[in-house]
N, C-alpha and C positions, 0 to 999 in steps of 0.2 A: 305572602306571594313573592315578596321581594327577598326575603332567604331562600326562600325555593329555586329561584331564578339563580341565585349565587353559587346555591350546593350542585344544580346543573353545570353551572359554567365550569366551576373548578371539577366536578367529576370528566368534563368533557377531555381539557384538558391533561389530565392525569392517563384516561385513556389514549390521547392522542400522541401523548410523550410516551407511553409504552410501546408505541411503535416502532421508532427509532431508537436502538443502541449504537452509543458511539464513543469514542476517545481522542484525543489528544495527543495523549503521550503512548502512540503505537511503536513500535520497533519495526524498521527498515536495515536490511545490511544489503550489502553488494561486494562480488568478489568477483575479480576479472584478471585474476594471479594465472602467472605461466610457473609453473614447479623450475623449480633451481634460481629463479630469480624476484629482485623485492616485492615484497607481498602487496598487491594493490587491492585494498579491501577500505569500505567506511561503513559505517552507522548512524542511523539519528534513531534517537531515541523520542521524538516530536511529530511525528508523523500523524495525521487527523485520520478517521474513518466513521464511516458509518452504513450501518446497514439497517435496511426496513425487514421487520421481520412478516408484514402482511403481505407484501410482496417480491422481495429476495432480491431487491437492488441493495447495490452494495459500491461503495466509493470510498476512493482513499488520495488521499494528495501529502505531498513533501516539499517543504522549501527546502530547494539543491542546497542552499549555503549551512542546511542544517544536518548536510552527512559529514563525518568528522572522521578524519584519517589518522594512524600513527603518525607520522610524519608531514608537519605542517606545509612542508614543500609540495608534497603532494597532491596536500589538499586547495595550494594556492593554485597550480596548475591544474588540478581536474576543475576548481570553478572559473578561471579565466578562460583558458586553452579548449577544455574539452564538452564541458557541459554550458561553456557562457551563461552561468545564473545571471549576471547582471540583465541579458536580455531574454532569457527566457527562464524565469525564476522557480517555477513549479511543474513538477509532476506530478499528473491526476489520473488515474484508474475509474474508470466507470462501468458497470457491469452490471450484470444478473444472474444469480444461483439458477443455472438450468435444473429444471424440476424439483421448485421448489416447493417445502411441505413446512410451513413452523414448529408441526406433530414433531419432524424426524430431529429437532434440534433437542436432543437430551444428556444425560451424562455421559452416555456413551459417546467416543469419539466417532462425527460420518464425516466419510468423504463427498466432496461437491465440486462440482463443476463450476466457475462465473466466466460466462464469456462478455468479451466487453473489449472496450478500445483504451491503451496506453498512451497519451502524452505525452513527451517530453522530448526538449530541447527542440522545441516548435512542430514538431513531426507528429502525429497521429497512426495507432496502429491496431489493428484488430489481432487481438490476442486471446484466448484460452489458459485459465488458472484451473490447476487442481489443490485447492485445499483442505483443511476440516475444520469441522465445528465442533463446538459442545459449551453446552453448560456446567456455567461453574456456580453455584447457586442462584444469583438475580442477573448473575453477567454470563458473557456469551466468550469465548475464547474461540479464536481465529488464526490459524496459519495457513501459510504454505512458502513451497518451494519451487523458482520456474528459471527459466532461462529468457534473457533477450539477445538479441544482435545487437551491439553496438552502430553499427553503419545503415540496418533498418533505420535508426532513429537520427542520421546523418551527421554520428560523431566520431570525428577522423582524428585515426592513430598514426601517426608521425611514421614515416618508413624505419626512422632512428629507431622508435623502440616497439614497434611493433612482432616483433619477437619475442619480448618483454612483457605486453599487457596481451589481455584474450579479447578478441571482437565479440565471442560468447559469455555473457555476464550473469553471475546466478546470481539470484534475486531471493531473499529472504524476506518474510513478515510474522509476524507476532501481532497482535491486538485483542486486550482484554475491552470487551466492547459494555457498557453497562448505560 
């Protein structure tokens, strides 16, 4: 009775961790470059996610101090000046695969919708993702590509160089979700 009870709990278990796929070390980039002048772009490669696949919630958070620039001046100024990690230190994405099936998640690449609210630099924003799925044999692979507003999320570009950076920022993701 008392192994029975055990192979239960740990089969529970085992079912209930196959719900959620998630990582770590996701890839995040952002470019906010004006052509003819310095490239303003970062990366973390530390970005967390996770998605339920019984229900097509889906979330992802970044410590600002973990996107890294060519040019460390840059990146001293985008976490002091623009993005103030000190006081607001994370960006979280929350959302839902609008019609979602865990059928359609297969090798083939599909496109999806998550609509959901953005985060960051203490501002909140209802936002729309187009990205895709697919299986890569036990893990899930997840991108896409989006754009934000800079000053939607109430971070102010200096008149100095605001010729220089885009208030429109394209948003990159990567995550092998397992």
């Amino acid at each position: 009775m008392k192994s029975a009870l055990i192979l239960l709990l740990l089969f529970s278990n085992i079912t209930i961790g196959q719900k959620i796929f998630s990582t770590k070390k996701g890839n995040i980039a952002f470019e906010a470059s004006i052509p003819g002048f310095e490239e303003v772009k970062a990366k973390s490669d530390e970005a967390t996610c996770k998605l339920n696949i019984e229900n097509g919630t889906f979330e992802s958070s970044l410590l600002i101090k973990n996107l890294h620039f060519k040019l460390e001046l840059m990146e001293e100024h985008f976490n002091q000046n623009y993005l103030e990690s000190e006081r607001y230190p994370k960006s979280i994405f929350k959302g839902k695969i609008m019609d979602f099936d865990k059928e359609k998640i297969t090798e083939v690449e599909k496109e999806f919708t998550i609509k959901g609210t953005l985060e960051l630099h203490g501002k909140l924003q209802n936002i729309s993702i187009t990205g895709t799925l697919k299986r890569i044999g036990k893990n899930i692979f997840f991108k896409a590509d989006f754009f934000i507003n800079a000053d939607d999320f109430d971070v102010k570009i200096p008149n100095l160089i605001s010729s220089k950076v885009s208030n429109k920022v394209l948003i990159h993701t990567n995550y092998i979700l397992n």
